[in-house]
N, C-alpha and C positions, 0 to 999 in steps of 0.2 A: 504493500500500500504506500511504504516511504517514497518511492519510484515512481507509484502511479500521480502522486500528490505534488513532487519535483518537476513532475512533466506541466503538469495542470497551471502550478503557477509560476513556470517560465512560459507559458504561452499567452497568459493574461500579463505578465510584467511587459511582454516585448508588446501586446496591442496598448497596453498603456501607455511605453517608450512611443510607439509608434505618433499614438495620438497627441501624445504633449507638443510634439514637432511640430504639428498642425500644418503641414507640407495635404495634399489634397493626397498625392499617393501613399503617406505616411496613413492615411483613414483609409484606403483600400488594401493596406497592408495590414492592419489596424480588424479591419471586417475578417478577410481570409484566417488570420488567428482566432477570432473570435467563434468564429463559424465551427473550426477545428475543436475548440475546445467544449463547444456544445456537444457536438457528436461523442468526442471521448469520454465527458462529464454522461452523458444516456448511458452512453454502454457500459461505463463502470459501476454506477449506477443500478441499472439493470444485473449484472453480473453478483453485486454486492446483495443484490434482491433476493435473490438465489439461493445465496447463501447465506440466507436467515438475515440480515439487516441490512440497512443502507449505509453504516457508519459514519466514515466524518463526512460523507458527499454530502449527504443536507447542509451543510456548512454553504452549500456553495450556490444556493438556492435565492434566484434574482439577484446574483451577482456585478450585473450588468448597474444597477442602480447605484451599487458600492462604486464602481468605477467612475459612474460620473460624478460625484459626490469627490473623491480624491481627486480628479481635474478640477474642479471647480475650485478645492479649498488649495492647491499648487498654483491654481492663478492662471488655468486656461480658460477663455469666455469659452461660455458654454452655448456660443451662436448655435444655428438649425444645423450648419456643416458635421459640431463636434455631435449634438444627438441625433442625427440619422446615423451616424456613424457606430456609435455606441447599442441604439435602439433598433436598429436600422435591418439589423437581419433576425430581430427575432418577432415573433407574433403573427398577427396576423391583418391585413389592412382593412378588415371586416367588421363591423359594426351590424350585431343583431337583434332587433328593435322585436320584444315578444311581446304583442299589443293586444293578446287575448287567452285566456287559458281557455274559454270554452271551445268546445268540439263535439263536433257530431259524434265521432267515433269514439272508443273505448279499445286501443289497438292494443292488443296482448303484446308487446313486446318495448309499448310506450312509458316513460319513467315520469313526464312531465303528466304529475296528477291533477285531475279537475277541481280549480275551487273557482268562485266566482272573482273574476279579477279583470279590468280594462283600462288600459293606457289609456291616460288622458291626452288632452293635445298638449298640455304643458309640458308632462313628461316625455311627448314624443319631440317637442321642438328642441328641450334639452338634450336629448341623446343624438337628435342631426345636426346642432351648433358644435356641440361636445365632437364629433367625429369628423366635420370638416374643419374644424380648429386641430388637424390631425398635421402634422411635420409631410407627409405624403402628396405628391402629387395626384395620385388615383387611390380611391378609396370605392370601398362597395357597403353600401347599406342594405343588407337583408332583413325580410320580413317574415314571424315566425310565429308562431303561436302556443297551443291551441291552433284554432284554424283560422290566419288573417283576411281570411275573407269576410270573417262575420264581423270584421272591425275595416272595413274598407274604406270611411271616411278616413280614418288616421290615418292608412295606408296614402293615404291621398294625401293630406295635409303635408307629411313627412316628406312624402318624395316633391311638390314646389319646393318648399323652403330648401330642401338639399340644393336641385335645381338649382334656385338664386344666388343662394349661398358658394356652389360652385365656382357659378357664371363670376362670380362678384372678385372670388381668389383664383381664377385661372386654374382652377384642377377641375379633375375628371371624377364623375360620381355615377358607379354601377348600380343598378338595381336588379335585385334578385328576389324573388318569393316563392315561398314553401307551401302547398296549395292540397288538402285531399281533396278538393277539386269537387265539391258538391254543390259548391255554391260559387260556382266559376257562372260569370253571365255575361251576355258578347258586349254589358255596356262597359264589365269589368275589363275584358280583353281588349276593347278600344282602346283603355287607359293604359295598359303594359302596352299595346301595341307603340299607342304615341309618346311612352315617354320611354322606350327601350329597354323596357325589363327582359330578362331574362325568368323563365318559372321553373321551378320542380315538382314534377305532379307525383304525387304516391299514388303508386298501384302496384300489391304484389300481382298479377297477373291473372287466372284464369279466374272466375265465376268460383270454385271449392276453395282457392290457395286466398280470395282475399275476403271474403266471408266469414273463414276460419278464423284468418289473423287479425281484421281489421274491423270487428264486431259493432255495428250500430249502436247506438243507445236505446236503447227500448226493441234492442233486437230485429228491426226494420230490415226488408230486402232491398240497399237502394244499388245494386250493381248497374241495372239499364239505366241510370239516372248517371250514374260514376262514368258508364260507356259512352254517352252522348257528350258528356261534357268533353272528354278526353279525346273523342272524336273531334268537336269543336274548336277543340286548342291545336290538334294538330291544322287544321286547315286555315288558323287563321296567323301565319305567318309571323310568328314570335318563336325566338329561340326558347325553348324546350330540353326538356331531358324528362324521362321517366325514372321513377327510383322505388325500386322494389328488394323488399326486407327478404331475408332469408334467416331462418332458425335452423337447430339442428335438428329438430321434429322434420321439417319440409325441404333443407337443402337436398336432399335427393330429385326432387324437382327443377331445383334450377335452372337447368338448361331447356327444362321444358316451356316455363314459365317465359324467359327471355326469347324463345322461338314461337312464343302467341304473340309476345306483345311486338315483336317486330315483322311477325306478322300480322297483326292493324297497321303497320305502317310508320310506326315509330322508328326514329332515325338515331337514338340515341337514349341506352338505356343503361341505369347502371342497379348493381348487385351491390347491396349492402348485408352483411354478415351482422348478426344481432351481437349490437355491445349487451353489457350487464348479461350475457347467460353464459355458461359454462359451455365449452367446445370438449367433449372428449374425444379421444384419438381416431375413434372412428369416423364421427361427427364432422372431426378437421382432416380427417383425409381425405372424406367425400367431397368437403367444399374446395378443396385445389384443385378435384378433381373434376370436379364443373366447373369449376372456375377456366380449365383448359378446353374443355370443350365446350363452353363460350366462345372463348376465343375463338378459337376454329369457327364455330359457326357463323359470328357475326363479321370472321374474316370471311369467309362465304357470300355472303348476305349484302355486304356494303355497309352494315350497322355499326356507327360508333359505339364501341364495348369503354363506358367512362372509365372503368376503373382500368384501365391502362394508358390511362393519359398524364401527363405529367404535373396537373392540379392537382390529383388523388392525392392528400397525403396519407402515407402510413410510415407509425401502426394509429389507426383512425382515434383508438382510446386517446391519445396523447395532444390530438388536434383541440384548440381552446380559442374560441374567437368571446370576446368581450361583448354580452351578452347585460342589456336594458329593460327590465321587468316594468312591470305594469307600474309598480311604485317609487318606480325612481331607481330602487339599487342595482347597481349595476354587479356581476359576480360572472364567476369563466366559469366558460362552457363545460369545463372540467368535468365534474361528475355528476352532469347528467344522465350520461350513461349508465351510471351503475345505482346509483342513489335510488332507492324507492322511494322515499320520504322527500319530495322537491323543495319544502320550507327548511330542509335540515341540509340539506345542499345548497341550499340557498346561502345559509348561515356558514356552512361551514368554507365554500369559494367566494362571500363577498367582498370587494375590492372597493370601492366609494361610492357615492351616490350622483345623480345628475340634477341641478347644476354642482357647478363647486369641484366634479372630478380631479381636476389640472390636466396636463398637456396627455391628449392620447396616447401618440406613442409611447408613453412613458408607463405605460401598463403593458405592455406589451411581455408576452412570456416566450420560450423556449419546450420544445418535447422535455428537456432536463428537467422544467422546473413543473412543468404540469405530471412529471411522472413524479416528482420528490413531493408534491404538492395532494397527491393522491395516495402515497406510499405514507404522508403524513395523516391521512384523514381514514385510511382504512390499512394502516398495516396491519391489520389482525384482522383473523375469523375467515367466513365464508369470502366476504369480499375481498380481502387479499388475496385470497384462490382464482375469485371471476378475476377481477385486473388481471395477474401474471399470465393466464390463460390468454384476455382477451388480446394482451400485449406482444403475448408468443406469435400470434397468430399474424398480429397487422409488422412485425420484424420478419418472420416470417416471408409475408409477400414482397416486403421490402428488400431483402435480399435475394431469394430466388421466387420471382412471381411469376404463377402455372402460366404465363401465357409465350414466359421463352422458352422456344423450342415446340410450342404448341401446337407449329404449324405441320400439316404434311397430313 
């Protein structure tokens, strides 16, 4: 560990050295270390997990904040150059506005549980002032829920003010929303259409596979209702993606599932492996194994297979976009995934409230710190079992993912 710990903080000394110089290549020598040290900080990390603790690596958890704090008090201005520099390669430039907990559905494999909660417009105006007040030239606001369709005014209010707010600092603002698409209506689709969103529609795929998983409230059949809508989106000319859950109950299906839904027509579909449930050997052998013949087919097919693209990130447990609840607090995306209790997740990842945040980037985390940050909230019991699993899995496709060599 003496060795592992001597490497770690001569790689932080030299982005430190680097960055005091305040030379512009001195910050992109500065980044490449930083980068490095992320990576070996997960894997030891990881490895340390393993082996019954995390030891002194929690030490080293949102590090990046200690660094600019020692420039600052050494007497380097801490202009936009030194925190993009510093801030610069960790997080993520996503802002996700959850404007609603209600939902139609009751999805077995959902963590974000039903209470009555709705973003108000104040709190959505703070969380789009808070986000393009971001160090970034491109930024993306996603919309989340519950189901943001049944809160569509904010949806609307949110994306103007981004809009202006944009237009006003010369940066670029995405929109993206997460839709199960019951309540998609062509005056909704005029508005993505004309202001350039991007959507993701859930659908596990056939008629059994999303009935099973994706259960109504009050037990309701609304599959021709879910058909028609999804119908509708595809023809009306917005980029799309379909995104369909898989369990270890139904991954055997997989590739069945993904050869209905691109045959309606869908041009781009992605497979999501259920976070928070346990993969056993069998379970994760079968899903690489669909997971290749996926591949194969949608190389067939012409269909973009998302999860071989180079946005995916894995291992997905570890992804943490900054995340604006109904009341203001803002908390990472962190353990979502695994948390049953979403008021105690809530508590347990929140970061500040909006207004008052301070500078976005500056919350910005690393896979390190959301793995040390997870390892700190559930190292015991069942839930350190799901995590190491879930984690196994998305390292896993990260280093050999079923789709190379898949072909033939």
């Amino acid at each position: 560990m003496d060795a592992i710990e001597a490497r770690l903080k001569a790689l932080l000394a030299r982005a430190e050295d680097c960055l005091a110089r305040g030379a512009a290549s001195g910050a992109a020598q500065a980044r490449a270390c930083l980068e490095t040290l992320d990576r070996a900080l997960l894997a030891g990390l990881w490895r340390a997990e393993l082996a019954g603790g995390p030891g002194s690596f929690m030490d080293w958890l949102f590090y990046r904040k200690g660094l600019a704090r020692r420039l600052k008090a050494g007497g380097v201005r801490a202009d936009e150059d030194l925190l993009r520099a510093v801030h610069g390669g960790a997080g993520s430039p996503r802002l996700i506005l959850l404007v609603t907990h209600a939902c139609q559905l009751r999805c077995d494999y959902c963590r974000v549980r039903r209470y009555p909660a709705r973003m108000t417009p104040q709190v959505a105006d703070a969380g789009v002032r808070w986000l393009l007040g971001s160090l970034r030239s491109e930024v993306e606001l996603q919309f989340f829920g519950g189901e943001p369709l049944l809160a569509l005014d904010i949806v609307r209010r949110a994306t103007l003010l981004a809009e202006s707010l944009a237009s006003g600092r010369a940066k670029r603002v995405r929109f993206l929303l997460t839709t199960n698409g019951l309540s998609l209506s062509d005056k909704a689709l005029q508005f993505f259409r004309d202001h350039g969103f991007s959507l993701e529609f859930s659908c596990d795929g056939t008629y059994q596979t999303q009935l099973s998983q994706r259960k109504a409230a009050g037990g309701k059949d609304y599959y021709a209702r879910l058909s028609r809508n999804l119908e509708s989106l595809r023809a009306a000319d917005i980029p799309y993606q379909v995104i369909a859950v898989v369990t270890p109950e139904s991954v055997g299906r997989a590739q069945d599932e993904f050869r209905f839904l691109a045959g309606l027509g869908h041009r781009r579909i992605q497979l999501n492996y259920a976070l928070g449930r346990f993969w056993d050997k069998d379970a994760a052998k079968e899903l690489f194994r669909q997971m290749a013949a996926v591949s194969r087919l949608a190389a067939e097919s012409g269909v973009a297979f998302v999860n071989q693209e180079a946005a995916r990130r894995e291992p997905v447990v570890l992804n943490s976009e900054l995340t604006v609840d109904c009341d203001g607090g803002v908390f990472r995306e962190t353990g979502v995934c695994l948390e049953e209790d979403f008021r105690e997740m809530k508590r347990r990842f929140l970061v500040a409230r909006v207004p008052g945040a301070g500078l976005f980037d500056a919350h910005a985390s690393t896979q390190f710190d959301n793995l040390a940050l997870l390892i700190g909230a559930y190292g015991r019991g069942d839930l350190r079992k799901t995590l190491l699993n879930n984690l196994g899995i998305g390292l896993r496709f990260l280093r050999k993912p079923p789709w190379k060599g898949a072909a033939g």
